[in-house]
Steps between C-alpha positions, in 0.01 A plus 500: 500500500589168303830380510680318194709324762475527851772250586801773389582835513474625097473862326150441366318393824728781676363763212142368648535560838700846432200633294263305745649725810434789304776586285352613140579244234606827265828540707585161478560401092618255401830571427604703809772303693415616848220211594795209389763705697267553850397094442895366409555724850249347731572151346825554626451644816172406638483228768861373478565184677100449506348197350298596206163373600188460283187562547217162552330688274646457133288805371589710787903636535702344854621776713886474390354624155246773641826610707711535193218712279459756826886553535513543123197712531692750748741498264339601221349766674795622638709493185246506135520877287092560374465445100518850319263578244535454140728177479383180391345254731455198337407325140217297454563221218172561267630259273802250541576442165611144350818408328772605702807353576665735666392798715374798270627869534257732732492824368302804637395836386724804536428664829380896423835799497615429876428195587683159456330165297485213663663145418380201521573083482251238336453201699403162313339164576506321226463666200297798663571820676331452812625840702817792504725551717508896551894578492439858485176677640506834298426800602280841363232299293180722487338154394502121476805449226446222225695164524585323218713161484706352194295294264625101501687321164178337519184532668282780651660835677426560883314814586433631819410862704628698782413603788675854686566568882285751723688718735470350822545592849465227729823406591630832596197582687493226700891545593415893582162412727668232669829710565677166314809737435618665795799300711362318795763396721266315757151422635317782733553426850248779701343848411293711683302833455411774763123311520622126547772360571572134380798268440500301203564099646762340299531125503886452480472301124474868351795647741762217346322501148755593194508810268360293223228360751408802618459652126215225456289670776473771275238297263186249594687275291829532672255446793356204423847349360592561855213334611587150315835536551444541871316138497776339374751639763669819636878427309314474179475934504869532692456471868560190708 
């Protein structure tokens, strides 16, 4: 797992580590908000009052990063939908075209009786499309739908293809194995059966943690958050 730069927390090296811990690339496309909205939270939230150390080695991320990638990990978990079938995914650029001055219009094919077509903005450098922003996914299409862009006053017209969604599941599934959805309104403190008998030893960090802290026990990420957050000092997750 490369990153493009370890030294701060950003959406491409957090899309990495995401599909690196095992979420599937298809549920993350490009153009779903959720990774930006679980990073903007932990960049907000994680460590506070910490000092945002490095890491001696440039090529390798410094724990205050690592820290804010596993909180916005949990979050992610906790919070993304799974991608539905049959919208668009992404558009790969095939040709970027020459010529233009100003963005060209993206314009798909019809989605079948049912369905809705999907929408789209070109994105230049230059004189080029390079890549489109999806502004509206679709929905219904039985197959790929052509893209086509505006031709320039003057040069050569962008052309590009598309690329539709599988139905995926792993979001959901992890929430329902994990129990991710049911209140918990503290930590365990004993259980017992009619064989054994045991008592569950509970330092006194996890008796005085917060709602919020205790929701990140619910998640190896959460976990490990914890676990940085805990080097840096007990106030930094609401206790003193």
């Amino acid at each position: 797992m490369a990153f493009t730069d370890p030294k701060v927390p950003n959406l491409t090296d957090f899309l990495t580590y995401a599909i690196d811990q095992g979420v599937p690339s298809a549920d993350l496309p490009p153009w779903s908000p959720y990774p930006a909205y679980a990073l903007n939270y932990a960049q907000e939230v994680a460590l506070p009052g910490a000092p945002r150390m490095g890491s001696p080695n440039v090529a390798l991320p410094g724990p205050y990063v690592m820290a804010v990638y596993n909180l916005a990990l949990h979050q992610l978990i906790m919070t993304c939908p799974d991608q539905v079938a049959r919208a668009v995914f992404s558009v790969t650029i095939t040709n970027g075209g020459s010529g233009y001055t100003t963005a060209p219009t993206v314009t798909f094919s019809a989605a079948p009786t049912g369905g809705t077509t999907a929408a789209g903005t070109a994105v230049l450098t230059g004189d080029a499309v390079t890549s489109v922003d999806i502004t509206t996914t679709g929905a219904g299409y039985t197959a790929a739908p052509t893209v086509t862009f505006s031709a320039p006053a003057s040069g050569t017209t962008a052309t590009g293809t598309t690329t539709l969604t599988t139905a995926q599941t792993f979001f959901v599934n992890y929430r329902k194995i994990n129990n991710l959805l049911s209140f918990q309104s503290g930590v365990v403190l004993g259980s017992g059966d009619q064989n054994t008998s045991n008592t569950l030893v509970v330092p006194e960090l996890y008796r005085k943690l917060p709602l919020y802290a205790q929701d990140l026990l619910r998640t190896l990420w959460g976990r490990q958050y914890l676990s940085y957050a805990q080097t840096y000092g007990p106030t930094i997750v609401g206790i003193s």
